[in-house]
C-alpha positions in Angstrom: 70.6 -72.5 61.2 71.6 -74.0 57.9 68.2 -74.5 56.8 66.9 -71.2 58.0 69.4 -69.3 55.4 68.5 -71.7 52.6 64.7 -70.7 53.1 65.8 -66.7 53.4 67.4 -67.1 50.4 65.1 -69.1 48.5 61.9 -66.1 49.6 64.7 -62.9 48.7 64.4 -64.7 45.1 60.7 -64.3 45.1 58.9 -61.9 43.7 56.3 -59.7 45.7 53.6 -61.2 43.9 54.6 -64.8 44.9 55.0 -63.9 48.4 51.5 -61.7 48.5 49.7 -65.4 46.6 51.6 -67.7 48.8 50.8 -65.9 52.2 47.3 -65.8 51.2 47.4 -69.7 50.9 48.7 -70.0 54.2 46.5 -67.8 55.8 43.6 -69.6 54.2 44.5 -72.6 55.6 45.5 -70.9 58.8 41.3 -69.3 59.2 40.0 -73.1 57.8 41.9 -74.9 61.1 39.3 -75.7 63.8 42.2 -75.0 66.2 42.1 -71.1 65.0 38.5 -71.1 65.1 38.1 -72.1 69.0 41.4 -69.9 69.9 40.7 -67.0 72.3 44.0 -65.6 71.2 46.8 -65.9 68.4 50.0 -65.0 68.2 51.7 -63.2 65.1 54.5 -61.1 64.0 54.6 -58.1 61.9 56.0 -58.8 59.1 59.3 -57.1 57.1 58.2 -55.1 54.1 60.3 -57.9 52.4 61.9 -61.4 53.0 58.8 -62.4 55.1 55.5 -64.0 54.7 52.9 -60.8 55.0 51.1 -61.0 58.2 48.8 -57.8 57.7 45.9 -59.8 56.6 46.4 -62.7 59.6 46.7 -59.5 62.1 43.2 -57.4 60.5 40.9 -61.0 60.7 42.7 -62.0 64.1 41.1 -58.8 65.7 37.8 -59.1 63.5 37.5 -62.6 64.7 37.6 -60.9 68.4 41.1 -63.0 69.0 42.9 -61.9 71.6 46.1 -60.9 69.6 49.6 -61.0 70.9 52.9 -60.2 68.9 56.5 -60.3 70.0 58.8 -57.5 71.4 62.3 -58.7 70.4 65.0 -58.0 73.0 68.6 -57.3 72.6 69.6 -61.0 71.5 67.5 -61.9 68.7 69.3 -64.8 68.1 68.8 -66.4 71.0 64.6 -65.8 71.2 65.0 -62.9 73.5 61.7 -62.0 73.2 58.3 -61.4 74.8 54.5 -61.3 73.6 52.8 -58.3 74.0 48.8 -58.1 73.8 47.9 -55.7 71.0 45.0 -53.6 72.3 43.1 -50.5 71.5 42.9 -51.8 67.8 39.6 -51.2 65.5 38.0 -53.8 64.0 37.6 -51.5 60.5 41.4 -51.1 61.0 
């Protein structure tokens, strides 16, 4: 737990810029894995308009790579993973 607010902290100090370059570096390196590449599906998060790594770039070339794409439907007790992953369907690939 102690780690996780040092790292929450330490991205609220960030500037939208730095998050926008640094999720861009982990998404490369994300596509580049030979692990994504033979996936049938991936799972992902939407991401906070702040305090998050951006996910809206992962979730567009997830469903342009034909992934199956699942994200998760938090319950009532976040803190302890209540949670389940839903597949995203329906979705465009010019989305």
């Amino acid at each position: 737990k102690e780690l996780r607010k040092v790292i929450r902290a330490r991205v609220r100090e960030m500037t939208d810029e730095e998050v926008s370059e640094q999720s861009a570096q982990v998404w490369d390196k994300l596509f580049d894995l030979q692990e994504y590449q033979q996936a049938k599906s991936v799972g992902l998060f939407l991401s906070m308009p702040r305090g998050e790594i951006k996910t809206e770039v992962a979730l567009k070339r997830a469903i342009q790579d034909d992934k199956l794409l699942y994200v998760p439907q938090v319950g009532e007790n976040f803190e302890q993973a209540d949670m389940e992953m839903l597949r995203v369907e329906n979705v465009s690939k010019d989305t």
